[in-house]
PLY file of the C-alpha trace (Angstrom):
ply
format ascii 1.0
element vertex 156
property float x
property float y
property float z
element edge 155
property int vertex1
property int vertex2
end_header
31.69 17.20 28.60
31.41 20.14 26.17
27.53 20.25 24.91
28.48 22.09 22.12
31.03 19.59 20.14
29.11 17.65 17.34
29.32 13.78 17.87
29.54 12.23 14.76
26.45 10.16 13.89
25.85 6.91 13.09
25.51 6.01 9.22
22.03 5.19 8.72
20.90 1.72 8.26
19.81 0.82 4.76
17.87 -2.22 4.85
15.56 -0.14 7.90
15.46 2.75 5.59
14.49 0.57 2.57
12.08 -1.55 4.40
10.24 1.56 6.09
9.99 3.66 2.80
9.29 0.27 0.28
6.44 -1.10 2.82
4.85 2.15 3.14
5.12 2.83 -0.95
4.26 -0.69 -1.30
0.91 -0.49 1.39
0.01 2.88 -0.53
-0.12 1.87 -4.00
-2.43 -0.72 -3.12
-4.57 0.49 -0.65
-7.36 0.73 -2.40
-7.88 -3.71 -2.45
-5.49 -4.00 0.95
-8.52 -1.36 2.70
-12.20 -3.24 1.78
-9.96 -6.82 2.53
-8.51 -5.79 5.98
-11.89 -3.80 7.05
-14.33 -7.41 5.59
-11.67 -9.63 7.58
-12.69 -7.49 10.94
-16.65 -7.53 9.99
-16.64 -3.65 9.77
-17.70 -3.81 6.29
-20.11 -6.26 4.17
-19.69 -7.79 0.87
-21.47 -5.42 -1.42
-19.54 -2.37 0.38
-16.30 -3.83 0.57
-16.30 -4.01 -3.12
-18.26 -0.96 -4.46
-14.87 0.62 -2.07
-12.87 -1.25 -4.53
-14.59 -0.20 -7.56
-13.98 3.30 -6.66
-10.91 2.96 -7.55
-11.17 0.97 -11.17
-12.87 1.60 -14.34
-16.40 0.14 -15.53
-14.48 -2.33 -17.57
-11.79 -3.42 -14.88
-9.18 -1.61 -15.96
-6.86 0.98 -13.60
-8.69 4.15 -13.17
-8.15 6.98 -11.67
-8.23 6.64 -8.34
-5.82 3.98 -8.57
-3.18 5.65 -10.45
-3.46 8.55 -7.67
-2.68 5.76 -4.97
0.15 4.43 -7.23
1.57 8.28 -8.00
1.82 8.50 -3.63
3.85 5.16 -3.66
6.11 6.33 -6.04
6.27 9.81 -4.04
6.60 7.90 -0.65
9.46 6.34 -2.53
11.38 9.14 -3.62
10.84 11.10 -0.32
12.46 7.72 1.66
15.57 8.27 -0.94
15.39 11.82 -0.52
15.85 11.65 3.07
18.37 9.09 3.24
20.43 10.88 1.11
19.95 13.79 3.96
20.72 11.71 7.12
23.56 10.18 5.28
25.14 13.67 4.15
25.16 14.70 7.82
27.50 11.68 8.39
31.09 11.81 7.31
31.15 9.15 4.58
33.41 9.13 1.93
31.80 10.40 -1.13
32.00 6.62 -2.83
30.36 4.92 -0.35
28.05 7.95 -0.26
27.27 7.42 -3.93
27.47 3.22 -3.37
24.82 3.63 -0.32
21.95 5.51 -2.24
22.35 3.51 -5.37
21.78 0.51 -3.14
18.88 1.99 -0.97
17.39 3.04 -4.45
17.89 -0.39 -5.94
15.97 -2.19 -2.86
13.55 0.39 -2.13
11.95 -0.49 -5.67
12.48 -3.96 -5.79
11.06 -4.39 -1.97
8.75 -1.88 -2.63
7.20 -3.15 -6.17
7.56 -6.65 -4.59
4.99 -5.99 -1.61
2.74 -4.00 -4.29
2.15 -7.19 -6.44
2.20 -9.56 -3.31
-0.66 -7.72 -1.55
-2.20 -7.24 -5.34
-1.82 -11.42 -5.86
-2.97 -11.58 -1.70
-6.50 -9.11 -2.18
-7.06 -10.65 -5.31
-7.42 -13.58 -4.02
-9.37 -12.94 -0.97
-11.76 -10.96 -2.80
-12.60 -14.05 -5.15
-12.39 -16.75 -1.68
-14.52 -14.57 0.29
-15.63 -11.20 -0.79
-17.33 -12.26 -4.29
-19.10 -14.66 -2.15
-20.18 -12.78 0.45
-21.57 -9.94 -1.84
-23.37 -12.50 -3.68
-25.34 -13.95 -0.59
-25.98 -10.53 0.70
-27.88 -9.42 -2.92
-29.65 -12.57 -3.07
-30.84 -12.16 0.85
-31.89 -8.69 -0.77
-33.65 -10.41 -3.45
-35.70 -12.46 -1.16
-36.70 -9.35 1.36
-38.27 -7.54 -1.68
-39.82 -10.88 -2.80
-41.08 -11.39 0.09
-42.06 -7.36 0.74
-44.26 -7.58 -2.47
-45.91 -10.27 -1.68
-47.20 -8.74 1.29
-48.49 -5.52 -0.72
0 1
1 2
2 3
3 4
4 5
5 6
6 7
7 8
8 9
9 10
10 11
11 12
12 13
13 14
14 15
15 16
16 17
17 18
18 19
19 20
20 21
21 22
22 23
23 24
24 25
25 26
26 27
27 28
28 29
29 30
30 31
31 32
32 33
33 34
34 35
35 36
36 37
37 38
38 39
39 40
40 41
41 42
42 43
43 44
44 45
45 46
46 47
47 48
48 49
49 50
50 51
51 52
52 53
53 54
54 55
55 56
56 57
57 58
58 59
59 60
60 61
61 62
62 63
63 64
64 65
65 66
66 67
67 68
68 69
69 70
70 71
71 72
72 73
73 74
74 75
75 76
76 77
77 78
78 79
79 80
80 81
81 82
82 83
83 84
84 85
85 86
86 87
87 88
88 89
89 90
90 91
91 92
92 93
93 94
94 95
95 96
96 97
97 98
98 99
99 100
100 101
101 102
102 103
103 104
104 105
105 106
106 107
107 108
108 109
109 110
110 111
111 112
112 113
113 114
114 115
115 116
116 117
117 118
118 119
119 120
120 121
121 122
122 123
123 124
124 125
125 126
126 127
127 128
128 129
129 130
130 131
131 132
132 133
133 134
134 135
135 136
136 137
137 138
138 139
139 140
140 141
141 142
142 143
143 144
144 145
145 146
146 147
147 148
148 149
149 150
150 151
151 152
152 153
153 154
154 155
């Protein structure tokens, strides 16, 4: 065997290129609700702190902020980099230039569909965990806070 004859490669997969790159945009752009959720679920974080993370990330009224948008800009950059690369990997391989151009339209196509799609699942998801479980929990704590400095001035 001659070590120094090129193989040629495999084409790469585009659904494992689309899921890798849309998950990871997807994950990203929502990290800042997916985060307080995942670290409450596990007890590493209380109520009060799991949301105060949250509102890090969103303006006094609600509404996007900063913080948010800067976790949404990385999705979309995760997403480009995924196409970026395929295009790459797939270059290396000797694909007609069709399919070439057939391929990236595709993993461009489901890249942002899978990748919006697990954005406003794990949006619709946090959401509603905050409001089952969070809200709650951030409510008891602050009254249990209430009643300690209730109780603290009575004492004085």
């Amino acid at each position: 065997m001659n070590k120094g004859a090129s193989t040629p490669q495999e084409d790469p997969n585009i659904i494992k290129w689309a899921l890798k790159f849309a998950s990871s945009a997807g994950i990203a752009g929502i990290l800042c609700c997916v985060a307080p959720a995942v670290l409450f679920m596990f007890g590493l974080m209380g109520g009060i702190y799991a949301i105060s993370f949250a509102d890090f990330f969103y303006a006094e009224d609600g509404s996007i902020g900063l913080g948010s948008w800067i976790l949404r800009g990385l999705a979309v950059v995760i997403g480009l980099f995924g196409v970026y690369m395929f295009r790459k990997k797939q270059n290396q391989c000797s694909i007609n230039p069709k399919r070439k151009k057939k391929n990236l339209i595709l993993m461009t196509i489901i890249t942002i569909v899978l990748g919006v799609g697990i954005f406003l699942s794990l949006e619709k998801l946090s959401s509603w965990y905050f409001n089952k479980y969070i809200v709650p929990a951030q409510q008891e704590e602050f009254r249990k806070m209430d009643q300690n400095k209730k109780q603290t001035l009575i004492y004085y």
